[in-house]
N, C-alpha and C positions, 0 to 999 in steps of 0.2 A: 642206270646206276649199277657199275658191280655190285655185287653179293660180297661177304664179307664171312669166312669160316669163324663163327663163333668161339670153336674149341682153341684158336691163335691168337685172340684181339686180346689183350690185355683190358686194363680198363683203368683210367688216369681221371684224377678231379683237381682241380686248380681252381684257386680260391683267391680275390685279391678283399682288403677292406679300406680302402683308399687311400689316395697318393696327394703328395703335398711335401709342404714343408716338415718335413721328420727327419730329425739329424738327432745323433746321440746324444749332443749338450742342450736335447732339447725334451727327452724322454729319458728319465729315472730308470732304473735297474729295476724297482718294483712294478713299474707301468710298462716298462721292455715284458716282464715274466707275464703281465693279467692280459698283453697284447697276442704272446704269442699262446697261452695257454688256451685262452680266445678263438684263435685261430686252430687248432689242435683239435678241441672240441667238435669244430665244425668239420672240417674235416674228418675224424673217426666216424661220423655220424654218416656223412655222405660214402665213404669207404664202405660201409655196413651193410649198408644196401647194394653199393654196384657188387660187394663182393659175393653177395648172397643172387646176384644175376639180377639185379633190379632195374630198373631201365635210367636213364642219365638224365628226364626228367622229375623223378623220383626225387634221386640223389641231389638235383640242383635244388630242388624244394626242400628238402629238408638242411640244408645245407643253407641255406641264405637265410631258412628262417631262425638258425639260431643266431646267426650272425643278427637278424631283426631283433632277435628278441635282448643281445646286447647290448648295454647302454654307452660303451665302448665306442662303438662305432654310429656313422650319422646313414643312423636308417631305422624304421622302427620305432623301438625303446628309445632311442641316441639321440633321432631325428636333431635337427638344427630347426630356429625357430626362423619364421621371415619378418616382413618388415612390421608387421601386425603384432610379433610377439604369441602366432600360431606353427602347428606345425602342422606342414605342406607335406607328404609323403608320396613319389613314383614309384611305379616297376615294372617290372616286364620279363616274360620266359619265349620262348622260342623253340622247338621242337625242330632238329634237323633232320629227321626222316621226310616228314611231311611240309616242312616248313609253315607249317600253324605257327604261329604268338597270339601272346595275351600282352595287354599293357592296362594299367590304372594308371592314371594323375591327378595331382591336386588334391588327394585324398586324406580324411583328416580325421577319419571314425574306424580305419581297418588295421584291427591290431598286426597281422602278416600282409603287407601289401605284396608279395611275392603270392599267396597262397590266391587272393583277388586276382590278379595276373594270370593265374592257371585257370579261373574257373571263367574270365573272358576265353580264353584260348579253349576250354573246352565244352562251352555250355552258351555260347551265345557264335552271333554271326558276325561279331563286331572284332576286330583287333585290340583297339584302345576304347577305353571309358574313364572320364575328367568328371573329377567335384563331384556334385550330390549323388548325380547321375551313377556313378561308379559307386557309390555307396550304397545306395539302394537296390543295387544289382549283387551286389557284395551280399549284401543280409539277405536277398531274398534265395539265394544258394547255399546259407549256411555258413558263410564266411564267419569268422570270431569280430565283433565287434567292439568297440571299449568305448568310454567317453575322451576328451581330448584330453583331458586330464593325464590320462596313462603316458602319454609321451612325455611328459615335462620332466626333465632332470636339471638338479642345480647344478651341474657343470657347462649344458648348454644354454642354461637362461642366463651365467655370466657372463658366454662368449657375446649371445647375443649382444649384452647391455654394451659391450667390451665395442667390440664390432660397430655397432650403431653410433656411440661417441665417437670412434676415431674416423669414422665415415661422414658425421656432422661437421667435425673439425676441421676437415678433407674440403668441404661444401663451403664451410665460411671463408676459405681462402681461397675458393676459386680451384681447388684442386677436384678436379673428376676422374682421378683415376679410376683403372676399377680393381686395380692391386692394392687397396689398402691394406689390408691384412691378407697375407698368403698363404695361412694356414685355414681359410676358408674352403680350400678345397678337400682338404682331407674327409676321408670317412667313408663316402660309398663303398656298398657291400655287391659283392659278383659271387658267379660262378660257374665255370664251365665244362662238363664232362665226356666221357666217352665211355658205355657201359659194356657189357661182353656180350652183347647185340651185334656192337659194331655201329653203334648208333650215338649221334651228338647232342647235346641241350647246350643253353646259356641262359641264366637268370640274372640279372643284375636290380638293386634297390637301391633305394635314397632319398633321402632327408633336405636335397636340392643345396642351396650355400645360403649360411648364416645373413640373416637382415634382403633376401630375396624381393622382389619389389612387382607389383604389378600382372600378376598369375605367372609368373617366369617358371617356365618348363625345361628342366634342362636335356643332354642326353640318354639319358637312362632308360625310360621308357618308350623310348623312339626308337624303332624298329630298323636294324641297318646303322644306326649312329651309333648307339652305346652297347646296345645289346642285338646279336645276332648268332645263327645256327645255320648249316648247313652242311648235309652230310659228305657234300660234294668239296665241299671246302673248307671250314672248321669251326669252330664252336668261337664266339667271342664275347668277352664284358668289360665295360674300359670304366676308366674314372678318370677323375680331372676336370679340366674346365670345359663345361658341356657344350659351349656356344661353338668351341674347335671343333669336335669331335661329330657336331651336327654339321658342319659347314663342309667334312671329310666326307661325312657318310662313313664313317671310320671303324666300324663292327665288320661293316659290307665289305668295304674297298679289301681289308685284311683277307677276308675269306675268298672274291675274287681274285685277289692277287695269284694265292694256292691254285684255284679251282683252274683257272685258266694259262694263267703264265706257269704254274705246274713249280715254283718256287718254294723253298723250304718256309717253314712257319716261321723260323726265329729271322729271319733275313724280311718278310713281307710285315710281319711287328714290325719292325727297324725301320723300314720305309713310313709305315704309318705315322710312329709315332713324330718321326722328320719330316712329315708333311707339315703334321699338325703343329710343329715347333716352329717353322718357317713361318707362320703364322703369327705367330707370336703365343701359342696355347701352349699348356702345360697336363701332364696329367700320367697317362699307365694304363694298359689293358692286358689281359690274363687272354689264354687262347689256347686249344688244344685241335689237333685233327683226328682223323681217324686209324691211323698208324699209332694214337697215343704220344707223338710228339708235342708237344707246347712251348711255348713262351709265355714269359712276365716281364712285358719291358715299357719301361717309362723314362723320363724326360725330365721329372721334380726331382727333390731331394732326396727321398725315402717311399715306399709303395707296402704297406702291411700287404703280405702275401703267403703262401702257400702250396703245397701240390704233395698228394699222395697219390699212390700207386698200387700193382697186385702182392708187392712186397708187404703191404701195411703201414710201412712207416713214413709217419708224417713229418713234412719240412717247412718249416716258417722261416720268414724271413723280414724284416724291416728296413734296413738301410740299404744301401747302396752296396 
């Protein structure tokens, strides 16, 4: 692996909080401002540290976890409820130097499932850890606990009731789509950095989609599908509909594409994202290399997203 002069590398963090149906006549002036403010936030936070020479794992941890601690977004605080009327929380970080990760799933007691995700990756032998399991490995590192209580918010125990009816309704006529409602995909929270190492991370969280059925895992905390790092290639965290994005391998294929076909970042997004839509998936992923180039490119209507730089200044973005 080249070496990389410290005293050149810039240092860029690119933030997405998920992709969907988001179109203006569909988000208020005052929800467009708590959206991007939102976003802002996280981003200074994660700035602060790369700019102070902090490493891009760091910055992706503190950076997703505010977006967790959000109730804005479906991760965390936000989570989306399943078919139970609980919430299911993943996640996952990835170190591109070394290519460690950590993943939790199915988790339902860890207030930062991001912060669980680091202490897999740096305290145990294991990549992923699911349900109790991951919980009990959680608490016994220190991880913050809560009861399930702490995730409930009345704007996602609407969707849910919301979602579950038009999906009964769906059922009594024979209708199985699985687009009932298309705003079930929004919300996933990422992140991806390059610190003034010269080194890459990628963290991504989630709350999985509204009225979820059957322990359903989606991309996120799948390693090479939703969330991937490598310093060789580039940092990535997607959202959307995860069954695509695992069926691509679509964090990986991104960063091979770079790594080997030696093609620019916004051009191997573009490809990704046209796989995954040939498919019939929908969704967005955020991505940065080591040069500090990135992409934010998606395929839905709108992608809550992000990126600051050594400039300072933070850029959000919502629609199209």
């Amino acid at each position: 692996m080249a070496k990389v002069d410290s005293t050149t590398v810039p240092f860029r963090l690119v933030i997405h909080g998920g992709a969907g149906a988001i179109d203006r006549e569909s988000v208020s002036a005052q929800s467009e401002q708590e959206y991007r403010d939102a976003l802002t936030a996280a981003l200074v936070a994660g700035r602060d540290i790369l700019a102070g020479h902090g490493s891009a794992m760091d910055a992706v941890v503190a950076t997703v976890q505010i977006l967790e601690d959000c109730p804005l977004f479906n991760a965390g605080r936000g989570a989306v409820f399943n078919a139970d009327g609980k919430n299911e929380l993943d996640a996952a970080i990835m170190d591109g130097r070394t290519l460690a990760a950590g993943a939790v799933a199915g988790v339902t007691k860890i207030k930062n499932p991001i912060t669980a995700a680091r202490l897999v990756l740096a305290e145990s032998k294991q990549v992923m850890l699911a349900g109790e399991g991951a919980e009990r490995f959680a608490a016994l590192k220190g991880a913050v606990m809560v009861s399930p209580d702490y995730f409930f918010t009345e704007q996602r125990s609407a969707d849910f009731l919301r979602v579950k009816h038009l999906e009964e309704l769906a059922d009594s006529v024979g209708d199985h789509s699985p687009e009932v409602d298309p705003d079930r995909i929004a919300g996933t929270v990422g992140a991806v950095a390059l610190d003034m190492h010269g080194d890459l991370a990628a963290g991504t969280s989630t709350g999985g989609i509204t009225n979820k059925r059957f322990g359903r895992i989606g991309d996120s905390p799948i390693i090479g599908a939703g969330t991937y790092a490598d310093n060789e290639g580039c940092a990535v965290s997607a959202t959307g509909k995860g069954e695509f994005f695992i069926r691509v391998v679509a964090a990986h294929e991104l960063s091979a594409l770079i790594k080997y076909r030696h093609i620019s970042i916004t051009e191997g997004a573009e490809l990704v994202i046209e796989k995954i839509a040939n498919l019939g998936g929908q969704g967005g992923l955020i991505a940065v290399d080591r040069a500090g180039r990135f992409a934010m490119t998606f395929n839905s209507i709108g992608m809550y997203r992000g990126t600051i730089g050594a400039d300072g200044n933070p850029e959000t973005a919502i629609f199209r």
